[in-house]
Each structure stands twice: as C-alpha cells, then as structure tokens.
DOLO-773167 format. One record per residue (C-alpha): residue in one letter; x, y, z. Coordinates in steps of 0.05 Angstrom, whole numbers, padded with zeros to 5 digits, always signed. Layout:
BEGIN
AXYZ...
//
This chain:
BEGIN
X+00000+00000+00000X+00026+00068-00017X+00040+00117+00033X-00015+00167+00003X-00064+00100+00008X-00044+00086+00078X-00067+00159+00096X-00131+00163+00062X-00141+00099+00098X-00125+00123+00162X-00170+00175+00149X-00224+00135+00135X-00222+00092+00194X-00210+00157+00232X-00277+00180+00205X-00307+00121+00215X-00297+00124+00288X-00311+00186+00302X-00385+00182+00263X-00395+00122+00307X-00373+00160+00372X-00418+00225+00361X-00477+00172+00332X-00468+00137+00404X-00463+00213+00437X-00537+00232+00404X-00570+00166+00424X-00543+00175+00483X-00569+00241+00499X-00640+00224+00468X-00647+00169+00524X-00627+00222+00575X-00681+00260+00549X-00727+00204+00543X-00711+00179+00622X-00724+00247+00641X-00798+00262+00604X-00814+00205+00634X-00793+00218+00702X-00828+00288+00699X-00895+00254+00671X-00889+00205+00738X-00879+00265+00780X-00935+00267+00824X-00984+00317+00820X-01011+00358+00881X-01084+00341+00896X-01126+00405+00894X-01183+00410+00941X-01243+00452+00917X-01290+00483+00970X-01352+00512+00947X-01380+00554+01005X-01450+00542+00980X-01485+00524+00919X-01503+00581+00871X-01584+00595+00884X-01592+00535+00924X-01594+00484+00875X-01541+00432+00895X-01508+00366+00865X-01477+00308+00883X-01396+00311+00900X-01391+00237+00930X-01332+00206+00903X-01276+00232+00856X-01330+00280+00811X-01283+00308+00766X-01242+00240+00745X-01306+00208+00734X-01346+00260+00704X-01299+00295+00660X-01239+00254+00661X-01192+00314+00705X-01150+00287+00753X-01132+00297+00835X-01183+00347+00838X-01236+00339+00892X-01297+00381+00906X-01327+00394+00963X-01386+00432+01013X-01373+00412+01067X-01344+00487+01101X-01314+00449+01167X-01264+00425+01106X-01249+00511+01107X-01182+00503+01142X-01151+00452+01093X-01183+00477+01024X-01134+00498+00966X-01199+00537+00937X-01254+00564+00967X-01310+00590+00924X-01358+00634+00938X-01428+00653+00886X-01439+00732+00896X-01512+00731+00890X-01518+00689+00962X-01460+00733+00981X-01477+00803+00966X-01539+00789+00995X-01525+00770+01060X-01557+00697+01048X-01476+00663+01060X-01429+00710+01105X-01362+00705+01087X-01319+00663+01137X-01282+00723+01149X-01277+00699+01231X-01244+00642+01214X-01170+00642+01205X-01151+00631+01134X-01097+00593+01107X-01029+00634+01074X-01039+00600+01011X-01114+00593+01008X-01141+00619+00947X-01210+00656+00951X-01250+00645+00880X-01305+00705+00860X-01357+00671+00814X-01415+00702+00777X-01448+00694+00715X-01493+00744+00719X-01490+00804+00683X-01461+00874+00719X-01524+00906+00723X-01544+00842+00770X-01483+00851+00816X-01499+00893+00870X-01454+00900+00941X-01390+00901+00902X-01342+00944+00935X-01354+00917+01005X-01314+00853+00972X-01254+00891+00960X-01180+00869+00979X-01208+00793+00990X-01209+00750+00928X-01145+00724+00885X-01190+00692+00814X-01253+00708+00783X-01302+00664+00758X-01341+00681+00702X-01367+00676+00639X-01321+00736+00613X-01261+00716+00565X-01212+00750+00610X-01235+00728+00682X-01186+00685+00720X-01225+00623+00703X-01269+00635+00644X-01336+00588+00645X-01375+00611+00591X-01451+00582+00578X-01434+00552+00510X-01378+00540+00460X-01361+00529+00389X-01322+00457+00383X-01294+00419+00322X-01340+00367+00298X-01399+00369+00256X-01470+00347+00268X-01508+00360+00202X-01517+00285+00193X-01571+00293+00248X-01609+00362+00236X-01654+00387+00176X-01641+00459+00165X-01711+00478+00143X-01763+00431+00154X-01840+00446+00158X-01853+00497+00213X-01907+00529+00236X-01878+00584+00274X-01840+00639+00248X-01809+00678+00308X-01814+00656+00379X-01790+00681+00449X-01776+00658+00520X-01782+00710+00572X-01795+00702+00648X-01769+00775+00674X-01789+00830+00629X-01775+00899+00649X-01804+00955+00600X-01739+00995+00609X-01692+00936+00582X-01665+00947+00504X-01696+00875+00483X-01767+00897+00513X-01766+00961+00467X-01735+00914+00400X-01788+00869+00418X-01842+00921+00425X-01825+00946+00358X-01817+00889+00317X-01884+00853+00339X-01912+00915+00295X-01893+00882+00229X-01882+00807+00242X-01915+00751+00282X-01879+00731+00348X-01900+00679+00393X-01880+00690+00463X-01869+00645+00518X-01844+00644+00587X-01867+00664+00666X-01876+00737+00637X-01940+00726+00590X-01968+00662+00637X-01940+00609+00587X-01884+00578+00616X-01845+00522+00582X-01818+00455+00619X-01755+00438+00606X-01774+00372+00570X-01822+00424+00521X-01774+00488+00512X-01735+00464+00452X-01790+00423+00409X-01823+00484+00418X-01780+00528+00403X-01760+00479+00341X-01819+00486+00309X-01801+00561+00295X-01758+00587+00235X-01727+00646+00281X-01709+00658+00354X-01697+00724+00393X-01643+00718+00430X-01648+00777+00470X-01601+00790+00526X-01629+00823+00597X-01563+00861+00594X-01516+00888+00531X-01457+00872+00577X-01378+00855+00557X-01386+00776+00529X-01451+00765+00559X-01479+00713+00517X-01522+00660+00557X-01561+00596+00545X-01612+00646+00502X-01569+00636+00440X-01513+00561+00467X-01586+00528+00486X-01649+00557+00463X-01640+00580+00394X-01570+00528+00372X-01596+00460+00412X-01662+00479+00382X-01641+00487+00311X-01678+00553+00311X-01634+00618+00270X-01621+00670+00327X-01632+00733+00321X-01588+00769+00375X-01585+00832+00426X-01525+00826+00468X-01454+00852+00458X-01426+00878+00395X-01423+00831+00326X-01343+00825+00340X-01366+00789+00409X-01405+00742+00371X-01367+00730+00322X-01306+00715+00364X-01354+00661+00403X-01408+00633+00357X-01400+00602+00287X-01389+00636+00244X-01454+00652+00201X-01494+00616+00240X-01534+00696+00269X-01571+00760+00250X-01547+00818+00299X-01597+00867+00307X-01550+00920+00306X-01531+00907+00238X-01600+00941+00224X-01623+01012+00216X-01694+00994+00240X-01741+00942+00271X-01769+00942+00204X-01715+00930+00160X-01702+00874+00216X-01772+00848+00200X-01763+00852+00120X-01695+00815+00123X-01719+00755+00161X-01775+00759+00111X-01731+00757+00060X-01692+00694+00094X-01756+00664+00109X-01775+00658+00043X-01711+00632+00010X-01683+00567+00025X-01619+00573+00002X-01608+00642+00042X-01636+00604+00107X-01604+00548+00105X-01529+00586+00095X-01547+00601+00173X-01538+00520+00183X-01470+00518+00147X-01427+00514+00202X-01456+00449+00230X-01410+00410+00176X-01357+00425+00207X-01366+00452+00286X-01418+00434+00348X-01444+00477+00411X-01422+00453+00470X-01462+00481+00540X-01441+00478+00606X-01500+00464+00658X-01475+00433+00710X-01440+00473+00766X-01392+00416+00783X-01360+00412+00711X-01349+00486+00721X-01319+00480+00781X-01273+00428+00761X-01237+00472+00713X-01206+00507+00767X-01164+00446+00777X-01142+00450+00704X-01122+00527+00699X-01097+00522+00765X-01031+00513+00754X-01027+00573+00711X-01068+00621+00753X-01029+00683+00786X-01014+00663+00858X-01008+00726+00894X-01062+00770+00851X-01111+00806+00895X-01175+00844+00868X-01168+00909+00911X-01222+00947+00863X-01269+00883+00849X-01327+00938+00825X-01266+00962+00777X-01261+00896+00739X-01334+00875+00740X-01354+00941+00702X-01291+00944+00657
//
C-alpha cells in the first residue's frame, strides 16, 4: 500500500470512528431526554381541594366520590361543601348573588390559610351585581363567563365536529319567530326591539312573563318548530352571551336573532354565520323585512346552518364541571393577585 493510500485509509477509519462515537453521543443524549420526560410525567401531582362555600341559588349536586375524574376525566381534583373542610381547602369559592346578599357571610372569623385561594364567581351580568365594593381586597380569581376572568366558564362554545348528519335545516314549521321570557322589564333594550318588531311580524311568546311557561322537556321542540329565535339578552354587557343563543336558539335548531354585545363578540364566540345581529339594522323594520326575505328563501336560510359541517355547541349546565376547571387552569393562575377594586373589573 502506498503511503498516500495508507493515509486516506487512516483517514477513513479515523472518520469512521468518530461518526460512530458522536452517533453513540446523540442516542445517548436522546435516552437522557427520554428517562427524564418520563420521570417528569411520573412526577406526582398535588391534589387540589375545591371548596364551594355554597351552591349558587340553592340548587345543589352530588360531589360523592372523585367528581371530576369520573365525570370529566380531570384528575386529583376533589370538590367539596362541606365548610368544616375551610381550614384545609386549596380553593374556596364563593357565588356573589348568596353573598352580596347576605344569604352566606363570608368566613371572614375564621382564620384563613397563607396559601388559600378565595374564588369570586358570577355569571350574571353587571347590572345584577350589586354590594361590590364591600368585597374589596379579598379574592385572588374570578369566575365568570367573561373571556378575560381568572377562570373563564362561559354558557356555551363552538367545538370541532360536525352534526349536520342529524339536523334538517328547514323543515316544515309552523312558527315563524318565537321568544322565552320570564323577567321582562319595559326599560330593558330587548323589551323596546321586541315592542317594535311585533308591529310588522308575528312573534310567539313564551315564558313566566305572558303566563306560558315552558318545561324543560317542552322548551326546545317548541321552540324547534319556529324558523327564528330572539335571542335577546337582559343586559348588553362585555361577552354576555347565555343559554338564550348556546341552548335555546342552537340545541333547538332555531336561526337566532341576537341583542347582546357587539357583532365582534359574537363573532369571536359563535359560528361563524350561524346569526342575525340586530344591530346590523337601521330599524325594527328593515329587521322584519330581512328575516322575511330569509324566510322565504331556502338557500339564504339554510347558509345560517353551514357551520354544522364542520363545528358543534357545547353548554355547560352543571356547576360541578365548572368548578372542576379550576383544577385545570390552576396551575397557571397568578398566585399572589388580589382584586383590591373588584367593582373596577366587574364594570370594565
């Protein structure tokens, strides 16, 4: 072998070895990595204890047993009611309408843990939460149905996942506009839409208001049977939309019409197409003549259903599912915030 062979040689085995050495380096960091995901995904996670001080307007549910692992799949988080548990709770959390009322003093006698965290939950509207300021300087989180509360719970969401295999955008029905309204006030914005638009187009109303209250096992066959639903907020408040539009009018397969925030609100919650705003109107009766106009077309009324190819309405109902997303934003929540001007934030 030549001396200039030997040396390429050389070189080549030199190579050779040192591919193999920083191939064996990688790997070998890869399984470091590896060892130490999985070490950090066996890490145990600390068990959060949820104390609801009491149940929002007296209606209560079952928290025997792990709720939140069984119900909704969310892990080492356990509810509770019982307030002798105050002393030991992670969370306490505490419904403002019982609250500002006087109906559920605040255990404000009782000694409360360093790194307790008191939760402030309404979903209600600020028009509907009186007694504010005298809560000042004592809650970490809000609870609410706003987008930027601590914990954000709204009534209803827009998910991935289609339904149309199960709904008929425009079958035969008999009504063409109906409402469901239990506290009407003359003063409110949707009792002086309402007022208004009755002049030029039939609308059937139903609720505790007019005498003609609907079970629950009736309200959405009968609101089905309509073409068009009014959902008409009590309040034109920051990302107040409630069950009026998640339940009555989507579930129902009824078009809403709604009062409420602004169209950006909507549009930034609700699928997309799927409403008429009454804003986007100069008058009641241009309003009236659009829906009309929708009423009578098909094709334009069933471009309102279009979104149900591809996206579904999820509602939350029951307080406990609520209350077991604290456990999941939990570890992300600000640990020393305090609301000194609680008044401040519910009317921003």
């Amino acid at each position: 072998m030549t001396t200039s062979g030997s040396r390429a040689f050389f070189l080549f085995l030199f190579l050779l070895l040192l591919g193999s050495l920083l191939h064996l380096l990688y790997y070998s960091f890869l399984d470091r990595k590896l060892e130490q995901q999985k070490c950090h995904l066996k890490a145990p996670q600390r068990n959060i204890s949820v104390l609801l001080w009491h149940w929002p307007f007296g209606r209560s549910y079952s928290l025997d047993g792990d709720k939140c692992l069984e119900m909704y799949n969310i892990s080492r988080c356990f509810l509770t009611d019982n307030t002798a548990a105050f002393s030991t709770a992670d969370v306490v959390v505490f419904h403002h309408h019982e609250v500002s009322r006087g109906m559920s003093p605040l255990p404000l006698h009782q000694e409360r843990p360093a790194t307790q965290h008191w939760v402030w939950l309404s979903m209600e509207p600020p028009v509907n939460s009186v007694n504010l300021s005298q809560l000042n300087g004592l809650f970490n989180w809000t609870m609410s149905y706003r987008r930027d509360a601590d914990i954000s719970i709204p009534y209803g969401k827009t998910v991935l996942g289609g339904d149309e295999l199960n709904f008929q955008a425009a079958p035969n029905r008999s009504c063409f506009v109906s409402w469901v309204v239990s506290k009407y006030r003359p003063h409110q914005a949707r009792a002086r839409v309402y007022q208004s638009l009755k002049k030029y187009i039939p609308i059937e109303v139903y609720g505790r208001w007019n005498k003609k209250p609907l079970s629950n096992k009736k309200l959405l066959p009968t609101i089905a049977n309509c073409l068009f639903y009014l959902s008409f907020e009590n309040s034109e408040a920051k990302d107040y939309i409630s069950e009026k539009l998640w339940r009555n009018a989507f579930q129902a397969g009824a078009v809403p019409v709604v009062l409420g925030p602004n169209r950006t609100t909507y549009e930034a919650l609700a699928p997309a197409g799927s409403f008429i705003h009454v804003a986007d109107f100069k008058s009641t009766a241009d309003l009236a003549a659009y829906l009309k106009r929708v009423a009578a077309d098909k094709q334009a009324y069933e471009k309102y259903f279009q979104w149900r190819h591809t996206h579904r309405i999820k509602t939350y109902t029951d307080w406990r599912e609520r209350l077991c997303q604290i456990c999941v934003k939990y570890p992300s929540l600000p640990a020393h915030r305090v609301y000194q001007d609680l008044e401040g934030w519910v009317y921003s």
